[in-house]
C-alpha positions in Angstrom: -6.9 -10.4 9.8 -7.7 -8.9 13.1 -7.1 -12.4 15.1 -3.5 -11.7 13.5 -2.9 -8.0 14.5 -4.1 -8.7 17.7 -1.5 -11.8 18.5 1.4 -9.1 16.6 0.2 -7.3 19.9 0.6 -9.6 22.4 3.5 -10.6 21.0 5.0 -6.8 21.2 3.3 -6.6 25.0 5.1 -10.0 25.8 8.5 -9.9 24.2 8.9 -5.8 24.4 7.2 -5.3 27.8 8.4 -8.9 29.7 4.9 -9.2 30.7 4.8 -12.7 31.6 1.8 -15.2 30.2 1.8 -17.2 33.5 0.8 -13.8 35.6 -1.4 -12.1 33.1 -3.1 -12.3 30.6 -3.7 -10.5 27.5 -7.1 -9.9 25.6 -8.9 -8.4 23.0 -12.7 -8.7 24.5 -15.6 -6.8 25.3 -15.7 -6.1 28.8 -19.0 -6.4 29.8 -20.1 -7.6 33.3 -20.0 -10.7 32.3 -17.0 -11.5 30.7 -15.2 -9.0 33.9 -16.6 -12.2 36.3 -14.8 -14.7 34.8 -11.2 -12.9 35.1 -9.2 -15.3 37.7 -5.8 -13.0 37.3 -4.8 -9.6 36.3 -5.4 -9.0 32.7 -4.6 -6.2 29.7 -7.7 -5.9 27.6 -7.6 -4.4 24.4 -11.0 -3.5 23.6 -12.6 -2.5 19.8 -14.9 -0.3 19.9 -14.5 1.8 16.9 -13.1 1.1 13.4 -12.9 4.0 10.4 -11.4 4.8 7.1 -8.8 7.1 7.4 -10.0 9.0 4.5 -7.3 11.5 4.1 -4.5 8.8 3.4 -7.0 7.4 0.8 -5.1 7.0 -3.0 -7.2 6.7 -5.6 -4.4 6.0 -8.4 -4.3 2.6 -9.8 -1.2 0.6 -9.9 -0.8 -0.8 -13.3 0.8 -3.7 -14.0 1.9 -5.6 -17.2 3.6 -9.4 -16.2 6.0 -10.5 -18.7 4.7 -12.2 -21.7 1.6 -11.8 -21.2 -0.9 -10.1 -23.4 -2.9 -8.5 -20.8 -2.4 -5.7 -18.1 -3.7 -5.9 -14.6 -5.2 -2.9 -12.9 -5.0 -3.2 -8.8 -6.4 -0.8 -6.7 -4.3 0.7 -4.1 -4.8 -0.3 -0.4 -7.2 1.7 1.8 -5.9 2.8 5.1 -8.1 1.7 9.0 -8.4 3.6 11.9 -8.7 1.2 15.1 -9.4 2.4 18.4 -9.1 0.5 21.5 -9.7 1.0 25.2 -6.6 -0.6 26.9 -7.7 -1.3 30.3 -6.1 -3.3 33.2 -8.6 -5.7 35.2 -7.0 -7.3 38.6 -8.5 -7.3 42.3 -5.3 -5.5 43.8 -6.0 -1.7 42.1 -2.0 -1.4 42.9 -1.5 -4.1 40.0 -3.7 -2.7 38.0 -1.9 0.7 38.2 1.3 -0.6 37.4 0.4 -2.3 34.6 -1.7 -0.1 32.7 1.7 2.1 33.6 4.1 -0.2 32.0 1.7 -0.8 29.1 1.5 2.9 28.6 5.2 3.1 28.4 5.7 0.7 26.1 2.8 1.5 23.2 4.3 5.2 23.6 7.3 4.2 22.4 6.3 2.6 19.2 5.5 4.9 16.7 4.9 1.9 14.3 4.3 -1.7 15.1 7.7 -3.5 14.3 7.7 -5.3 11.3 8.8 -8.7 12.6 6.0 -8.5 14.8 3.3 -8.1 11.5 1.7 -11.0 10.0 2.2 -12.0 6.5 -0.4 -10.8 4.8 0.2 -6.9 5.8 3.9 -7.3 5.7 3.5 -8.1 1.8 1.7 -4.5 1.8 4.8 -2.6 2.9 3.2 0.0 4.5 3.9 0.7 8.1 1.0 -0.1 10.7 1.6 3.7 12.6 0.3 3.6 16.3 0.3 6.1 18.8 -2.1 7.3 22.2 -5.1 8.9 21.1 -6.2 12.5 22.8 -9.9 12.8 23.5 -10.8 14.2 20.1 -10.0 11.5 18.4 -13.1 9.2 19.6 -15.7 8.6 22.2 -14.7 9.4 26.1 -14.2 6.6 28.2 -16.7 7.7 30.7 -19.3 7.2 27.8 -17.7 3.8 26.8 -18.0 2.7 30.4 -21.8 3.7 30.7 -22.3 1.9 27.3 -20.7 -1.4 29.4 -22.7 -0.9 32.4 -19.2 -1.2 34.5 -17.7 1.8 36.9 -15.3 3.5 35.2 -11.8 3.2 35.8 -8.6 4.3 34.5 -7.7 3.4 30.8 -5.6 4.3 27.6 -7.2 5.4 24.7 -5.5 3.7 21.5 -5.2 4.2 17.9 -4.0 2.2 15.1 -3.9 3.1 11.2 -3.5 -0.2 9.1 -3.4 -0.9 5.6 -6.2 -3.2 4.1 -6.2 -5.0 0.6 -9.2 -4.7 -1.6 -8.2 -7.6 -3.5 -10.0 -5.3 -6.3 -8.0 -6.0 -9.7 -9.7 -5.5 -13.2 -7.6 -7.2 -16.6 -7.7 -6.0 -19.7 -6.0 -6.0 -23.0 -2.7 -4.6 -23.5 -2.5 -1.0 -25.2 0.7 -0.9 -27.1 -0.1 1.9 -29.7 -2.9 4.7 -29.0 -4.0 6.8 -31.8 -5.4 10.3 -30.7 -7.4 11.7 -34.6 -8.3 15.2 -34.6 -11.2 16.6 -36.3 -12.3 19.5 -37.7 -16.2 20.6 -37.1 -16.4 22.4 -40.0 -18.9 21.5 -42.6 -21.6 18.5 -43.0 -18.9 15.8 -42.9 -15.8 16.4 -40.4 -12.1 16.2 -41.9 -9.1 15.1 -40.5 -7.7 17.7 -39.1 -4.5 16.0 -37.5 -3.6 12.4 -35.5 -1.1 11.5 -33.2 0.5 8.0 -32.5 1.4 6.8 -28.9 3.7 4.0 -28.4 5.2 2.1 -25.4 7.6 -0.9 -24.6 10.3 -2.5 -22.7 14.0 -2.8 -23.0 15.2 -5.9 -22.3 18.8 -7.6 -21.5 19.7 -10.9 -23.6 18.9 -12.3 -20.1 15.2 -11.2 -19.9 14.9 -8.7 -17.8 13.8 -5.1 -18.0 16.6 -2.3 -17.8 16.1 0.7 -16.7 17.9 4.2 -17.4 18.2 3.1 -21.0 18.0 6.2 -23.9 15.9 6.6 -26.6 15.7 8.9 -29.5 14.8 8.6 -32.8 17.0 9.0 -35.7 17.4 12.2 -38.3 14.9 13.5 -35.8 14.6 16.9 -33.7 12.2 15.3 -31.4 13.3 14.8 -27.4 14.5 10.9 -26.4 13.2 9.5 -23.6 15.1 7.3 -20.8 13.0 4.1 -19.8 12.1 4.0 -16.0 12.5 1.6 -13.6 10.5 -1.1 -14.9 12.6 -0.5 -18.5 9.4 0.6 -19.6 9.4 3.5 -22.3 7.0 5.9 -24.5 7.1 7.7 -27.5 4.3 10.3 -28.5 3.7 11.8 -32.0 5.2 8.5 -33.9 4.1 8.4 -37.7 2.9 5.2 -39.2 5.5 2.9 -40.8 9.1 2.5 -40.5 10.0 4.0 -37.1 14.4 4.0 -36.8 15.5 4.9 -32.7 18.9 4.9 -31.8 19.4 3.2 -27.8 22.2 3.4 -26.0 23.5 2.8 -22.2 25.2 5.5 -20.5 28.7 6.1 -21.5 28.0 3.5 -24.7 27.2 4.0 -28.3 24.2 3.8 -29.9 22.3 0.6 -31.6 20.1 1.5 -34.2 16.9 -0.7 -34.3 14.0 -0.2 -36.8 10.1 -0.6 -35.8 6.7 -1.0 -37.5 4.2 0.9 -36.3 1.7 -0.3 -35.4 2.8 -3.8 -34.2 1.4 -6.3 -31.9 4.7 -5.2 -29.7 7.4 -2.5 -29.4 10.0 -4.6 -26.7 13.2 -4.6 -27.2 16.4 -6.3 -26.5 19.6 -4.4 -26.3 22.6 -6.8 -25.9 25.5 -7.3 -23.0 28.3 -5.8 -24.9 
């Protein structure tokens, strides 16, 4: 994944900042004595050197998500977000090129707030959460005079730079799913509790003749002072406090009359389809 951010970099650097391949080059290395003697033209380094959870855009609630058909939900966890910070520095033997590139490079990571999404690999475009950038102040990590002794190089000018990208956990759990909860209230009273009251939760789709879910759809049940409910965006509806047996709900669209339909509860399922005229 990082091999693909880091080419969605160059690409900004070469496309964005007409920093041509055939005068410099563009790298993501640790620049160590070493690897600093083998340069052979000016080059823009991008160097790693510290990577983070940013903890306080952490979500903890799980998406739920029930596929058509199928008897199961899936639980995914949402993604976690990465702090990346790199040392952009510009090696060449003429310190005048190396000033006006780091310059130009500045310029042009300052103006991108977010990496453009064209730019992003598959994988974290599928996400659809923005990759935010911006120029890091000297609170935000190590100082580059202490990266530099770390390196065993002389210091020299360079851009402190921060990148917060998403990062699927690929962390799903399956399980059955729950189409009628019962909640049974008991009283303490006494060697053996009694009921003392229960409550019925159900929950389904509406549906067109065609299949698919339809949202904004009305609910209420009938001869009843009880509140309807609208299904949401996914079609998807509930009903709290249903009694067991023959449950009758009126559905409508907006601006049409209601169809009566009649339920058992419980039931292995509580879709249904409301047709096109």
């Amino acid at each position: 994944m990082l091999t693909a951010l880091h080419e969605s970099l160059k690409r900004l650097l070469r496309q964005q900042g007409a920093i041509n391949a055939e005068d410099v080059n563009i790298e993501f290395e640790i620049p160590n004595r070493a690897w600093v003697g083998t340069l052979t033209k000016p080059t823009i380094n991008f160097f790693l050197h510290d990577l983070e959870e940013n903890a306080a855009l952490r979500k903890t609630n799980f998406e739920q998500i029930a596929p058509r058909g199928s008897p199961t939900s899936i639980t995914k966890a949402p993604p976690r977000r990465l702090n990346l910070r790199y040392q952009v520095t510009v090696f060449s033997s003429e310190v005048r090129d190396q000033h006006e590139l780091l310059w130009r490079t500045t310029a042009l990571l300052m103006r991108h707030h977010e990496l453009p999404a064209e730019l992003l690999p598959t994988s974290l475009a599928q996400l659809n959460l923005p990759i935010t950038a911006r120029v890091s102040q000297p609170e935000d990590g190590p100082r580059a005079a202490d990266l530099w002794n770390g390196l065993e190089l002389p210091p020299r000018p360079a851009l402190l730079y921060l990148l917060t990208v998403p990062m699927d956990l690929n962390l799903t759990l399956e399980s059955p799913l729950v189409l009628t909860r019962t909640l049974t209230l008991q009283s303490a009273e006494g060697e053996l509790p009694s009921l003392a009251g229960q409550s019925t939760t159900i929950g389904g789709t509406v549906r067109g003749p065609d299949g698919a879910a339809i949202p904004g759809i009305s609910l209420w049940r009938e001869n009843s002072a009880a509140l309807g409910v609208v299904t949401d965006s996914d079609g998807r509806y509930v009903l709290s406090n249903v009694a067991e047996g023959t449950l009758t709900l009126r559905v409508a669209r907006i601006g049409q009359s209601p169809v009566r339909y009649e339920l058992i509860v419980p039931s292995s399922s509580y879709d249904l389809e409301l047709s096109g005229d």
